[in-house]
DSSP file (Angstrom, degrees, kcal/mol; ACC not computed):
  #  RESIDUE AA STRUCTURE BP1 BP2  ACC     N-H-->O    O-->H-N    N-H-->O    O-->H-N    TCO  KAPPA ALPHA  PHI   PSI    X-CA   Y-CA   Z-CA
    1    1 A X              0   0    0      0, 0.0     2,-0.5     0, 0.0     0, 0.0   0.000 360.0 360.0 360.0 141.0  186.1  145.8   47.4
    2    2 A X        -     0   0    0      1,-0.0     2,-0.2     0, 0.0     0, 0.0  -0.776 360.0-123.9-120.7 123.8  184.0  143.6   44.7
    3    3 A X        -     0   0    0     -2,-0.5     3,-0.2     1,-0.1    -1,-0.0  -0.456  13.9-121.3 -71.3 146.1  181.8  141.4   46.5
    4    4 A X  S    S+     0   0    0      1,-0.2     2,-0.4    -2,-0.2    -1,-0.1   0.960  91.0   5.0 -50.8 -96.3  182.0  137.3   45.7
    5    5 A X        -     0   0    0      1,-0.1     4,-0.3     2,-0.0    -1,-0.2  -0.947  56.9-178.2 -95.4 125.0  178.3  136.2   44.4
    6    6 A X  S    S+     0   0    0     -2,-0.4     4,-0.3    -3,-0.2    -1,-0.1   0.208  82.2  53.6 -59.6 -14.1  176.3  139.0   44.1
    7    7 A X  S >> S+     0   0    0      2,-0.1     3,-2.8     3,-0.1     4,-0.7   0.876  82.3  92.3 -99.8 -60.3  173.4  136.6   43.0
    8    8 A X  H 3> S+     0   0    0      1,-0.3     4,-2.8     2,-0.2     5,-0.3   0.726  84.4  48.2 -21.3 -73.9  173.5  134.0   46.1
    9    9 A X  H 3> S+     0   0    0     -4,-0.3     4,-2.1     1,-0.2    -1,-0.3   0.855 109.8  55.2 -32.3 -55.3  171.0  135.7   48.4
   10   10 A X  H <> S+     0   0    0     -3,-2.8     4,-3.0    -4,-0.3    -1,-0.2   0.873 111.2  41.4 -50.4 -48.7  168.6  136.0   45.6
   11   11 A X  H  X S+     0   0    0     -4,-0.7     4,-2.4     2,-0.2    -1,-0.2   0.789 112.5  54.7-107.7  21.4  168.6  132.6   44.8
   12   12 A X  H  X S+     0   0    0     -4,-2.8     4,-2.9    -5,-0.3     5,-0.3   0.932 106.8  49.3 -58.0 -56.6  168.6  131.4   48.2
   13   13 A X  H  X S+     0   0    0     -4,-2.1     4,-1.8    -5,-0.3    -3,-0.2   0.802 110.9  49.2 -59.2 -54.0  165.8  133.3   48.9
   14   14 A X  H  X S+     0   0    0     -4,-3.0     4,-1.3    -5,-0.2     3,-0.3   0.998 110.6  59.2 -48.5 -61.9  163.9  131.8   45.4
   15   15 A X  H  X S+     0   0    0     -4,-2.4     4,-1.3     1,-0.3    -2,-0.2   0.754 107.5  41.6 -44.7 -40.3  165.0  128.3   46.8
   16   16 A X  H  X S+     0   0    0     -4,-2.9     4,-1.2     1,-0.2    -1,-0.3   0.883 108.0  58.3-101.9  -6.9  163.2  128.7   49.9
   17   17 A X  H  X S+     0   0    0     -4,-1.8     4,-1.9    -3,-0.3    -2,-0.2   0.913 114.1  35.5 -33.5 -52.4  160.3  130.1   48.7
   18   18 A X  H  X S+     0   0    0     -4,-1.3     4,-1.1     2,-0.2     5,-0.2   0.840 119.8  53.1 -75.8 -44.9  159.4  127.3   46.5
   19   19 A X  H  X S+     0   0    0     -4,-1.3     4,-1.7    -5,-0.2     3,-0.2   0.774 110.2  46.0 -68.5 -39.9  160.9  124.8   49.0
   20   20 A X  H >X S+     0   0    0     -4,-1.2     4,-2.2     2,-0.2     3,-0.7   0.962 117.7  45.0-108.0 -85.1  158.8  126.2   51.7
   21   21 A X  H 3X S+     0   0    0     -4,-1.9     4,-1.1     1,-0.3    -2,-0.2   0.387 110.0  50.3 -17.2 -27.3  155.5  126.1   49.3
   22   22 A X  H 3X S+     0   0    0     -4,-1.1     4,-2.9    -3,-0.2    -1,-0.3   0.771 109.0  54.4 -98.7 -58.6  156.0  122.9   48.0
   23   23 A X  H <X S+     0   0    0     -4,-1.7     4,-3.2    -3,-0.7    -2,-0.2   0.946 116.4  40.3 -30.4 -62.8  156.4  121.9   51.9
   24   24 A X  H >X S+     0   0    0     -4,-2.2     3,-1.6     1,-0.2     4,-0.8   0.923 117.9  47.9 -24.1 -88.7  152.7  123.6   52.7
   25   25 A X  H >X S+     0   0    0     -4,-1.1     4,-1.1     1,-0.3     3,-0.5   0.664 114.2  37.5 -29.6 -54.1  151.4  122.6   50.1
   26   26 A X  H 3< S+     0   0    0     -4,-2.9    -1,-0.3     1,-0.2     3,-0.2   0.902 109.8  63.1 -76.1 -32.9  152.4  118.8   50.0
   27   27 A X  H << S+     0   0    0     -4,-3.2     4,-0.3    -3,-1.6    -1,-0.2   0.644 104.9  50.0 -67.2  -9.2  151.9  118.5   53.9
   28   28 A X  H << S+     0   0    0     -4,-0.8    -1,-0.2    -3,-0.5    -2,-0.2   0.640 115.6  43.8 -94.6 -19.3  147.8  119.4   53.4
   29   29 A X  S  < S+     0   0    0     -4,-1.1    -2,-0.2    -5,-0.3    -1,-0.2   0.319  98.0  66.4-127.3  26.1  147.6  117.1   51.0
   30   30 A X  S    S+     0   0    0     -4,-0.1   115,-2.3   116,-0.0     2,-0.3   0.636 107.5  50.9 -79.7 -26.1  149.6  114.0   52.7
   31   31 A X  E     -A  144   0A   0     -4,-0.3     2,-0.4   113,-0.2   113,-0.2  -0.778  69.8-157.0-124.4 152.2  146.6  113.9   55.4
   32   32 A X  E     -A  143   0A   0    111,-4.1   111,-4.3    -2,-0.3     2,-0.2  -0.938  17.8-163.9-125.3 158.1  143.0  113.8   54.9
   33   33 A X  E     -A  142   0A   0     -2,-0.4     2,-0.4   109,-0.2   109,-0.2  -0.919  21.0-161.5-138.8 171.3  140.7  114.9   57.7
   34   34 A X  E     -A  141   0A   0    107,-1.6   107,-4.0    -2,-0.2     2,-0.4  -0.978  16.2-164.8-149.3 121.5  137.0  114.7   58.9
   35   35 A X  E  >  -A  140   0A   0     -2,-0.4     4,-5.9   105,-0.2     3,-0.5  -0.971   9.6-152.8-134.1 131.2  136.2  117.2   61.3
   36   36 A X  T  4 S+     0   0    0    103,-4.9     5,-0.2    -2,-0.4   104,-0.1   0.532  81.9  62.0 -54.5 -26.7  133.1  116.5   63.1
   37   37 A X  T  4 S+     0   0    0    102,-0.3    -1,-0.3     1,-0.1     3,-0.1   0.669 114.1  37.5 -98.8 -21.8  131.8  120.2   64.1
   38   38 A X  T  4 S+     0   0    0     -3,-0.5     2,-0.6     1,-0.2    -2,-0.2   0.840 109.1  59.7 -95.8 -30.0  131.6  121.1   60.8
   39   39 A X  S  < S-     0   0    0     -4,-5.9    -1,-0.2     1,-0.1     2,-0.1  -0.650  72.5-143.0 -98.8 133.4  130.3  118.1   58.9
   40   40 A X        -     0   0    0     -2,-0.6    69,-0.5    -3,-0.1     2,-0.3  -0.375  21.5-179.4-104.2 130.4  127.2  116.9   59.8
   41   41 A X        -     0   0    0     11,-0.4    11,-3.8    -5,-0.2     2,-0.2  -0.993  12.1-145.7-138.8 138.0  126.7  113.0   59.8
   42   42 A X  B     -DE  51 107B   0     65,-1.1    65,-2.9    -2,-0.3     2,-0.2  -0.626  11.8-172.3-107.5 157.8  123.7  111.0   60.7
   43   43 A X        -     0   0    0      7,-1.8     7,-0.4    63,-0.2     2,-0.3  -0.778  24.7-131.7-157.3 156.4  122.7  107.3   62.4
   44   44 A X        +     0   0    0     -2,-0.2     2,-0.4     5,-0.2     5,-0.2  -0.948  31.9 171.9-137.1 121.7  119.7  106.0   62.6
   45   45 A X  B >   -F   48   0C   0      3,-1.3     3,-1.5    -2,-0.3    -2,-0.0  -0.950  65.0  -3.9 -97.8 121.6  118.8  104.6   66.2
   46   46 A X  T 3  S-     0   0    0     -2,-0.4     3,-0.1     1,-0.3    -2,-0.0   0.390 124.1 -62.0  87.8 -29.3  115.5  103.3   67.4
   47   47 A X  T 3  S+     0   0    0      1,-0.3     2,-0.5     0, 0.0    -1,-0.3   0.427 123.7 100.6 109.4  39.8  113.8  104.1   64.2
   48   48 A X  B <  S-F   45   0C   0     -3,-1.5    -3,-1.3     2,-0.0     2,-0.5  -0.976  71.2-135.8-129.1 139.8  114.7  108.1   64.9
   49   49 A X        -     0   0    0     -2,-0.5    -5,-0.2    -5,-0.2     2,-0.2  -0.885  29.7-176.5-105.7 128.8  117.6  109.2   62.9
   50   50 A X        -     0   0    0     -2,-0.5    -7,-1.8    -7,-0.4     2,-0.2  -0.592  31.6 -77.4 -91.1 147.5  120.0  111.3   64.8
   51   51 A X  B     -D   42   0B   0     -9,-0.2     2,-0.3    -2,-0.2    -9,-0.3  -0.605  48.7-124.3 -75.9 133.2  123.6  113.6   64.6
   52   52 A X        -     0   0    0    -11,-3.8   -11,-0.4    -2,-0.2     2,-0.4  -0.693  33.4-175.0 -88.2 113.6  126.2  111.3   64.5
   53   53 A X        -     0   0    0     -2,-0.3     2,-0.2     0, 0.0    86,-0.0  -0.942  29.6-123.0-121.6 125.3  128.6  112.5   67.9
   54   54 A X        -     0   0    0     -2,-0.4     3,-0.0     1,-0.1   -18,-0.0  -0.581  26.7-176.5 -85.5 147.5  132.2  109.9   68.0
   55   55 A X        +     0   0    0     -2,-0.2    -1,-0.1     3,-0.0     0, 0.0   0.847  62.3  75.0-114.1 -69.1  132.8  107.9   71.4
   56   56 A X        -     0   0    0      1,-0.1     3,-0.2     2,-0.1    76,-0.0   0.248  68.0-148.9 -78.8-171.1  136.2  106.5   70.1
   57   57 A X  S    S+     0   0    0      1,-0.4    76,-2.5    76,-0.1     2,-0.4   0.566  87.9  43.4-121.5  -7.0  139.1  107.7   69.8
   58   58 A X  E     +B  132   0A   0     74,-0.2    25,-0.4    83,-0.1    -1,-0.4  -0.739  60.8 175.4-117.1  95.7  139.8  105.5   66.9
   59   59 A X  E     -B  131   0A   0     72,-1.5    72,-4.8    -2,-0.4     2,-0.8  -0.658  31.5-142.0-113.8 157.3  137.7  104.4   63.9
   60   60 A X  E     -g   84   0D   0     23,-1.7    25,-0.9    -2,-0.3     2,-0.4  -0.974  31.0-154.5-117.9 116.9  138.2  102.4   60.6
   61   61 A X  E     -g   85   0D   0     -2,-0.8    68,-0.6    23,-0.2     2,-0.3  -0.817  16.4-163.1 -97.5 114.2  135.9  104.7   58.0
   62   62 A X  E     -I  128   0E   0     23,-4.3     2,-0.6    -2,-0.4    66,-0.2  -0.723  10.4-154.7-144.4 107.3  134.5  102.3   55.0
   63   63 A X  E     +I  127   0E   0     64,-1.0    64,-1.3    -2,-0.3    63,-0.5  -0.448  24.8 157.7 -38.8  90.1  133.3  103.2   51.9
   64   64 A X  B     -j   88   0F   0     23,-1.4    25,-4.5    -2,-0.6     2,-0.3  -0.589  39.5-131.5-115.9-175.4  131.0  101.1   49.9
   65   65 A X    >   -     0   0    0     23,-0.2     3,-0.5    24,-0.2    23,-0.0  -0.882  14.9-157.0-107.6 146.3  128.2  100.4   47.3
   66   66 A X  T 3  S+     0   0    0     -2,-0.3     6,-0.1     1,-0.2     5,-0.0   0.358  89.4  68.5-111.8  14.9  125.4   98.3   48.4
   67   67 A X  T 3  S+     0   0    0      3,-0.0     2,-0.4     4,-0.0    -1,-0.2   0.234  75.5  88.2-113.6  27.4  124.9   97.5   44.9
   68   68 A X  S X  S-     0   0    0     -3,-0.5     3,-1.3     1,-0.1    -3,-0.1  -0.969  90.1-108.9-123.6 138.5  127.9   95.5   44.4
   69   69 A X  T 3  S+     0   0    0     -2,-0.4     3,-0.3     1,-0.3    -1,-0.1   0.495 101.6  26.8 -68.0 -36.0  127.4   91.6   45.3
   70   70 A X  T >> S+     0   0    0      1,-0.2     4,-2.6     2,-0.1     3,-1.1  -0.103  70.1 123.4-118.9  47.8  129.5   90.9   48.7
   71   71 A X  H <> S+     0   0    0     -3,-1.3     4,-0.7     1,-0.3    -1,-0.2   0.833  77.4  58.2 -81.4 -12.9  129.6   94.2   50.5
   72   72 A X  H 3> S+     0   0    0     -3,-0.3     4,-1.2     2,-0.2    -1,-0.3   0.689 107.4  48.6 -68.5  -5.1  128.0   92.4   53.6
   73   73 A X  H <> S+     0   0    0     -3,-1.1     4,-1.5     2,-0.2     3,-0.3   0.877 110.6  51.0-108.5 -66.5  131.0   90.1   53.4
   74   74 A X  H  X S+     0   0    0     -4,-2.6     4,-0.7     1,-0.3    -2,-0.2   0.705 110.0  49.3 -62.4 -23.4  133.3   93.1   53.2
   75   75 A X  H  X S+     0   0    0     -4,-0.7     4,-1.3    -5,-0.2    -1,-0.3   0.871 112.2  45.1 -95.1 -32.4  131.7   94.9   56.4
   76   76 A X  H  < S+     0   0    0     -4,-1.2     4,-0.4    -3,-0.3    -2,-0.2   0.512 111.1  50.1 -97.8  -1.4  131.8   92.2   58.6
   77   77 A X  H  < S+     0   0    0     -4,-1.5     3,-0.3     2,-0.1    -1,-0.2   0.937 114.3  46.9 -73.5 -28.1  135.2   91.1   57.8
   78   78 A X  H >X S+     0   0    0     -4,-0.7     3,-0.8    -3,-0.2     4,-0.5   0.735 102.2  67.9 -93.7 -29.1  136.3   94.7   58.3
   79   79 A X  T 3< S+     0   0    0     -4,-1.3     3,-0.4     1,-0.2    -1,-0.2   0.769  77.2  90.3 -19.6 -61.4  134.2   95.2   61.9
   80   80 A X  T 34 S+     0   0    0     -4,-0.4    -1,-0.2    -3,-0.3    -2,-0.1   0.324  88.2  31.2 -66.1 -30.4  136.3   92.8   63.6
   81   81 A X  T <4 S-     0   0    0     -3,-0.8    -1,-0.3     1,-0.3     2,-0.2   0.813 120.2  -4.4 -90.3 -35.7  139.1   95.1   65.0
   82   82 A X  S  < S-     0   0    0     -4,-0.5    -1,-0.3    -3,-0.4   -23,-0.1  -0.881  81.5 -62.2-152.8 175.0  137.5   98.1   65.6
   83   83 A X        -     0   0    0    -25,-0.4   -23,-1.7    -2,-0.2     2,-0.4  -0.118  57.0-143.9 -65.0 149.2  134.7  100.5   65.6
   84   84 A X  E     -gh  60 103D   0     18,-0.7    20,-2.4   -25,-0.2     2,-0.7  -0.692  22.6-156.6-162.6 144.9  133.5  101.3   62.2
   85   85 A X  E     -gh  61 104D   0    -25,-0.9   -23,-4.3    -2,-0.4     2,-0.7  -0.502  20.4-169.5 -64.3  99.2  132.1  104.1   59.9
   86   86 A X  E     - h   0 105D   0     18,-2.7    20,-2.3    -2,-0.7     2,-0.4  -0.927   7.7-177.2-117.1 123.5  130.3  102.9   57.0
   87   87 A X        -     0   0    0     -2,-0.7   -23,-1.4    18,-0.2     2,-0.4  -0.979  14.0-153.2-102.4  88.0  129.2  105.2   54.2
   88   88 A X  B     -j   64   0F   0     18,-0.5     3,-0.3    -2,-0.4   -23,-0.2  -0.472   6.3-145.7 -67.7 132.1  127.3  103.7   51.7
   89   89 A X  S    S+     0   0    0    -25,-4.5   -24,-0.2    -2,-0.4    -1,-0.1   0.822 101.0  43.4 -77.0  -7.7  127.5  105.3   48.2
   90   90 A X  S    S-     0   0    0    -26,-0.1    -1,-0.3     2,-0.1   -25,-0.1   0.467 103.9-131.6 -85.7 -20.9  124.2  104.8   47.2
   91   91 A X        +     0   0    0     -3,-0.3     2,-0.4     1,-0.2    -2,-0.1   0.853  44.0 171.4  50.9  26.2  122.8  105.8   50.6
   92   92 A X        -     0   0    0      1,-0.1    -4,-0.2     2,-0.0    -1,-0.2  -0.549  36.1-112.7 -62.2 138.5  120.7  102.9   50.8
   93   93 A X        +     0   0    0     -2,-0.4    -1,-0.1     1,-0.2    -2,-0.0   0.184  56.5 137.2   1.1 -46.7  118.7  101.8   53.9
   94   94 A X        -     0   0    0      1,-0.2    -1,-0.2     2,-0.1    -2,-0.0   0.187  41.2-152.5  -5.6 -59.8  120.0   98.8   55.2
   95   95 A X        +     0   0    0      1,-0.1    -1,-0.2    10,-0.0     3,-0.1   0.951  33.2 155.3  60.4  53.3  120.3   98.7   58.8
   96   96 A X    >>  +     0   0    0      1,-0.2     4,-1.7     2,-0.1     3,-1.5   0.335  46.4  88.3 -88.4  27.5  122.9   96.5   59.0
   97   97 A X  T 34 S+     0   0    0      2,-0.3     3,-0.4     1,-0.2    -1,-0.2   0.957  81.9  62.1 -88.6 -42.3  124.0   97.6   62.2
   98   98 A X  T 34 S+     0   0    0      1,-0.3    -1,-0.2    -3,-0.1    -2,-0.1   0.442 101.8  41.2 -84.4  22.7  122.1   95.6   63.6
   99   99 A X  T <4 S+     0   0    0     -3,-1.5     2,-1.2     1,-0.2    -1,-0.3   0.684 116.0  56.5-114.9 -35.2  123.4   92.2   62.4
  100  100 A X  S >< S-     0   0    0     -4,-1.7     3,-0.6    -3,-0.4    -1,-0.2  -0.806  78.4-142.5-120.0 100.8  127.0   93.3   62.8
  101  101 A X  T 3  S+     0   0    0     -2,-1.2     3,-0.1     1,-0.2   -22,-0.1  -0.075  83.9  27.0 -66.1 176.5  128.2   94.5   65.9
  102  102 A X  T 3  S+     0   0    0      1,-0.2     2,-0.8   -19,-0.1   -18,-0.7   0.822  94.1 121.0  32.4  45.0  131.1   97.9   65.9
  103  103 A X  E <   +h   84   0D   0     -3,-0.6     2,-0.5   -20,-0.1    -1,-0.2  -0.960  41.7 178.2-114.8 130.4  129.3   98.8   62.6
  104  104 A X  E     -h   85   0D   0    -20,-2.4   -18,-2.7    -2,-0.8     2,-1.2  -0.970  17.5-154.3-114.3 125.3  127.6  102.6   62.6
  105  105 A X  E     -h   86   0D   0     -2,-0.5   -18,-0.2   -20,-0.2     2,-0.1  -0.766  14.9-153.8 -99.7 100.1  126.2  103.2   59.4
  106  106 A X        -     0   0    0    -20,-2.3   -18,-0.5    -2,-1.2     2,-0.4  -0.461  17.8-146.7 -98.2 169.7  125.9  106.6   58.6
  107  107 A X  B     +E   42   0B   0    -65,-2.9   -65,-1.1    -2,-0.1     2,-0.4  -0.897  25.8 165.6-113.3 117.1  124.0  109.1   56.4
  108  108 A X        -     0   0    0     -2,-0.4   -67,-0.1   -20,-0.2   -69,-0.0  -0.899  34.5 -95.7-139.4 174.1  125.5  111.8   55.2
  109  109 A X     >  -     0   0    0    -69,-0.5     4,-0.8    -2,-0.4    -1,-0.2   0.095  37.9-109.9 -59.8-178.8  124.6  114.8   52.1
  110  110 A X  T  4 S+     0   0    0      2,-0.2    -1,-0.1     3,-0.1    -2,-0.0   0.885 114.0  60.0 -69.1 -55.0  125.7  114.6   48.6
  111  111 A X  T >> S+     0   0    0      1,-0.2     3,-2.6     2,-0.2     4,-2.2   0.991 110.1  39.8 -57.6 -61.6  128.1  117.4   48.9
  112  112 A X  H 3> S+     0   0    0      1,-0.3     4,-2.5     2,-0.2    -1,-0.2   0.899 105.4  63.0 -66.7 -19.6  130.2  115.7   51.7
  113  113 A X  H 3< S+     0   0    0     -4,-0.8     4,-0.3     2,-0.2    -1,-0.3   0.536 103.5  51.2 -74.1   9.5  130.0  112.6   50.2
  114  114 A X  H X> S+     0   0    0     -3,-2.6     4,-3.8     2,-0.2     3,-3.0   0.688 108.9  50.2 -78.1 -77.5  131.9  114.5   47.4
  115  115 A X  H >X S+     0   0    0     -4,-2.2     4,-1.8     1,-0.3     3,-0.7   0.753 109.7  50.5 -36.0 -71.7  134.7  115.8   49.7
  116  116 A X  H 3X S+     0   0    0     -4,-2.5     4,-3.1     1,-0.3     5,-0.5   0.664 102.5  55.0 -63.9 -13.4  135.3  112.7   51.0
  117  117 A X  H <> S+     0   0    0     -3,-3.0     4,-2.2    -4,-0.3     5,-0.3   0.955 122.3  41.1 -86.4 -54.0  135.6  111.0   47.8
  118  118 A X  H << S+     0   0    0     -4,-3.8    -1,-0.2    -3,-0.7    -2,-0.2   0.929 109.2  46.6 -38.4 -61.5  138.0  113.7   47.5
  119  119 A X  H  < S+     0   0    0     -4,-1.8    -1,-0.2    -5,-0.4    -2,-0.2   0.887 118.3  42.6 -79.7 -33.6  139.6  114.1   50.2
  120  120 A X  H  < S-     0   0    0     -4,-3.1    -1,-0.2    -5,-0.3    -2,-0.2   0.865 101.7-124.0 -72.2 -23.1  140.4  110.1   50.7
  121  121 A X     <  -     0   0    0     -4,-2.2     2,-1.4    -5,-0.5    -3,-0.2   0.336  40.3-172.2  90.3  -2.7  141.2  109.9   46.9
  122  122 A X        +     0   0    0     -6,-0.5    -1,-0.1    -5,-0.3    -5,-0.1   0.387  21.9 154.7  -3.1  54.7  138.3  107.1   47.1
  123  123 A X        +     0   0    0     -2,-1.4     2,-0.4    -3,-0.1    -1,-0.2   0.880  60.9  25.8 -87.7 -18.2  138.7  105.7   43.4
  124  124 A X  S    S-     0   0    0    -60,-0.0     2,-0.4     0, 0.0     3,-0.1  -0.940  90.4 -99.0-131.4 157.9  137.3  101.9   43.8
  125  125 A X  S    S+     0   0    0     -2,-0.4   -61,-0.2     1,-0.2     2,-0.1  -0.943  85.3  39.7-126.2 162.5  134.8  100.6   46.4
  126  126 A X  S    S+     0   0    0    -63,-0.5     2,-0.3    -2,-0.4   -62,-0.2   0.523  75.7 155.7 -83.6 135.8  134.4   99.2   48.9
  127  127 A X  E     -I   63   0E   0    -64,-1.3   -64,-1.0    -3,-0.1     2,-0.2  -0.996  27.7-144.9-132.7 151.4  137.3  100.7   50.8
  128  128 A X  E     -I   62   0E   0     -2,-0.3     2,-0.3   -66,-0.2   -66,-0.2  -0.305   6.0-164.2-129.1-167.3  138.3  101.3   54.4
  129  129 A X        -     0   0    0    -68,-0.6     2,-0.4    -2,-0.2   -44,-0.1  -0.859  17.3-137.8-172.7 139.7  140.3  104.0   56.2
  130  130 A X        -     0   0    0     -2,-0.3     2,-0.4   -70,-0.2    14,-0.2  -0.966  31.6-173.1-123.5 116.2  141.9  104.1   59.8
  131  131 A X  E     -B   59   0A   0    -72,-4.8   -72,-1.5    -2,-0.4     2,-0.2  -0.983   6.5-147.6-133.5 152.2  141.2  107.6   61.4
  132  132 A X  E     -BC  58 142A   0     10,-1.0    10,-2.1    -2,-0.4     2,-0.4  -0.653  18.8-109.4-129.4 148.7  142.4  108.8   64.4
  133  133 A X  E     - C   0 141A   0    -76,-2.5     8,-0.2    -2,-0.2     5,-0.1  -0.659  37.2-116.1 -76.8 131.2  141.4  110.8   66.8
  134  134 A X        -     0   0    0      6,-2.8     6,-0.1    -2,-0.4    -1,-0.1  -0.336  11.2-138.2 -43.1 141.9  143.2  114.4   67.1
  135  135 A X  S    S+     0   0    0      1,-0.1    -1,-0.1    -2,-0.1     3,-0.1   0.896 104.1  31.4 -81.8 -46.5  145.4  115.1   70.5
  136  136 A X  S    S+     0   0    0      1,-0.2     2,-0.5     2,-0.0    -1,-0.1   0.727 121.6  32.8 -91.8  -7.9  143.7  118.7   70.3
  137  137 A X        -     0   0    0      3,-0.2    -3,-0.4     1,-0.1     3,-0.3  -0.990  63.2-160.6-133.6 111.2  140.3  118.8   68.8
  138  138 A X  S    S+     0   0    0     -2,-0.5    -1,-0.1     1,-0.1    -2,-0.0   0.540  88.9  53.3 -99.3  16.3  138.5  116.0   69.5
  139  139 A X  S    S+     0   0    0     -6,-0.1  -103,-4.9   -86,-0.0     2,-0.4   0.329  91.0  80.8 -83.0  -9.5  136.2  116.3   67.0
  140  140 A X  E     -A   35   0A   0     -3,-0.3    -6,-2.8  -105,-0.2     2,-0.6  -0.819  61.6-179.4 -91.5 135.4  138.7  116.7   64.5
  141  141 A X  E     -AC  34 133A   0   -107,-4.0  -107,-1.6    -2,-0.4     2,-0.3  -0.972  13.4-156.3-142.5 128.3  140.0  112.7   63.5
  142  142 A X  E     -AC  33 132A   0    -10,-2.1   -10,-1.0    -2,-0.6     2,-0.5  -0.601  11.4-154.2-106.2 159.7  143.2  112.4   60.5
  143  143 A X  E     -A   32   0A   0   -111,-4.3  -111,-4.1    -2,-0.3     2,-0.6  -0.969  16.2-138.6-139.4 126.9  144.1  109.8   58.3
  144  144 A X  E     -A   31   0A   0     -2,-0.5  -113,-0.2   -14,-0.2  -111,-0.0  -0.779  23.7-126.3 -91.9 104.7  147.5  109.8   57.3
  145  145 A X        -     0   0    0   -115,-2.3     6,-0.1    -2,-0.6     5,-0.0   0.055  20.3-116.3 -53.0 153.9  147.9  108.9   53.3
  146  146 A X  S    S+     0   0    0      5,-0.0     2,-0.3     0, 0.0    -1,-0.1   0.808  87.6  45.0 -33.5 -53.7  150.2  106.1   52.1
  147  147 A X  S    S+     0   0    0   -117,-0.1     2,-0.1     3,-0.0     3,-0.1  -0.736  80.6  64.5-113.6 154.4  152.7  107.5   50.2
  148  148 A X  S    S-     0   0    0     -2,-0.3     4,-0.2     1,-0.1  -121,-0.0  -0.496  80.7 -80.8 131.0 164.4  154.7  110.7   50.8
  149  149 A X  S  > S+     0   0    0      1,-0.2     4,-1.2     2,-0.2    -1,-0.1   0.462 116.7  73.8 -88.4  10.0  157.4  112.5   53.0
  150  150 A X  H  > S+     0   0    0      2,-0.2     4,-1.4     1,-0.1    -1,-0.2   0.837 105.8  36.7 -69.2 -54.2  154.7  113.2   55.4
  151  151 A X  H  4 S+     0   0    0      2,-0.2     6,-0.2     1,-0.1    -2,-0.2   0.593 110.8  57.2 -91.1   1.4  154.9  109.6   56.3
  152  152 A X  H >4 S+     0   0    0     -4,-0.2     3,-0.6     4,-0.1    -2,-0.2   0.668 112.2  41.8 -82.5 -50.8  158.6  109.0   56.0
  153  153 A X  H 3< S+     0   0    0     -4,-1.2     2,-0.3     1,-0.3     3,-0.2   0.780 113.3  58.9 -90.6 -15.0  159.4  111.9   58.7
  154  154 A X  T ><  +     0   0    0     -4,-1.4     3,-0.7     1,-0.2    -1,-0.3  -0.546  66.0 143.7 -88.8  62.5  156.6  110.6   60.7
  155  155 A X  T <   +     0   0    0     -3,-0.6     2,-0.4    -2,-0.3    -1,-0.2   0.762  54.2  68.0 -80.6 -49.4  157.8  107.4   61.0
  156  156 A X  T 3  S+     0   0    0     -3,-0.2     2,-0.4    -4,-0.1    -1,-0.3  -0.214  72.1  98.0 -41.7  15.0  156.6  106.7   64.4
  157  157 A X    <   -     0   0    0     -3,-0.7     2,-0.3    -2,-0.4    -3,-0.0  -0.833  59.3-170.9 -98.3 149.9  153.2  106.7   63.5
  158  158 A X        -     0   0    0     -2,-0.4     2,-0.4     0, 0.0    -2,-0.1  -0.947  14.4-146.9-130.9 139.8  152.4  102.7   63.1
  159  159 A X              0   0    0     -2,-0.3    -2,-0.0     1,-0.1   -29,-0.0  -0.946 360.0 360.0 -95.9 132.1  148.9  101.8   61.5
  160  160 A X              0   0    0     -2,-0.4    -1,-0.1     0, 0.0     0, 0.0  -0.318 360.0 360.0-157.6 360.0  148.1   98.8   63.2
């Protein structure tokens, strides 16, 4: 007896390979994350600078230059809802925390300020972020990107 497709299995079997890789793959790079126990961020309290440890369980992370004209104008618009992470790209000085309440200004290396430029896709400044706290690590906090089927089948996420 002569079997129907001989083939089928085989390219079933291609199909979900690729299908299932392409899944991985695209789901690691729908979400950006900052996890706190390995990358080391710094605050400067008191005039002593200190490891930056997160209290909320939500933060709006915002990138800037402090050499571009109205970026105090852009942090305190952006303040207003919630706590927030400010990373200057220049790593200037400032100490604006202390004109602008919910702002933490942090310090962080060169190298992670690579990854994140990465890992948010950062291409213009100043720009902000909403990250969330993880349900299981709560030193791990995700930001779920714009576009993608990541955010289509997670639909039930609302950024507020």
């Amino acid at each position: 007896m002569k079997k129907c497709c001989p083939g089928l299995p085989l390219v079933f079997v291609i199909v979900f390979i690729v299908g299932a890789f392409l899944y991985y793959q695209y789901s690691f790079t729908s979400t950006s994350k900052i996890n706190f126990n390995e990358d080391s961020f710094y605050q400067k309290q008191d005039d002593s600078i200190s490891l930056f440890v997160p209290q909320s369980s939500r933060y709006k992370l915002c990138f800037y230059s402090s050499f571009t004209p109205n970026f105090i104008e852009f942090l305190t618009k952006n303040t207003q809802e919630s706590p927030t992470l400010a990373i200057d790209f220049y790593q200037q000085g400032q100490e604006m925390q202390k004109h602008i309440k919910n702002l933490i200004e942090l310090k962080i290396s060169s190298t992670l300020m690579l990854k994140l430029i990465h890992e948010f896709d950062v291409k213009i400044l100043p720009q902000c972020f909403i990250v969330k706290q993880d349900s299981k690590d709560s030193k791990l906090y995700t930001y779920l990107k714009e576009n993608g089927i990541y955010k289509l089948v997670n639909f039930r996420e609302n950024e507020k």
